[in-house]
C-alpha positions in Angstrom: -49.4 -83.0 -109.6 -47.8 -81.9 -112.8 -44.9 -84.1 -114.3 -41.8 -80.5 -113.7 -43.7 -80.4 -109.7 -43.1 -84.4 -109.3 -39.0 -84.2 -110.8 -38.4 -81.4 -108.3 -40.0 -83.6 -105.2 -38.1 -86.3 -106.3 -34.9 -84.6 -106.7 -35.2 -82.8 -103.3 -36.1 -86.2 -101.7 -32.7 -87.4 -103.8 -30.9 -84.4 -102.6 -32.0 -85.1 -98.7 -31.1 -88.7 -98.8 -28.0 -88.1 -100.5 -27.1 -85.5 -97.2 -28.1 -87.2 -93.6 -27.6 -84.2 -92.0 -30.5 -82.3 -93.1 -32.8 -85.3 -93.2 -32.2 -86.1 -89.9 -32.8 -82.4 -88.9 -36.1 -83.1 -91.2 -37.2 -85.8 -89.1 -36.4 -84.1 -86.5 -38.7 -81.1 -87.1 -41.5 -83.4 -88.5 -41.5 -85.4 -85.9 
């Protein structure tokens, strides 16, 4: 995984625990 891929996961992944809303929804649809 290129280094620009890796600082947009982990910036989504930021962004997602930053809201619980749509990380529970997430979960939800993972699940």
């Amino acid at each position: 995984m290129t280094l620009s891929t890796y600082l947009l996961y982990v910036a989504a992944v930021a962004l997602l625990i930053a809201t619980p809303g749509p990380t529970m929804l997430m979960c939800m649809t993972n699940a």
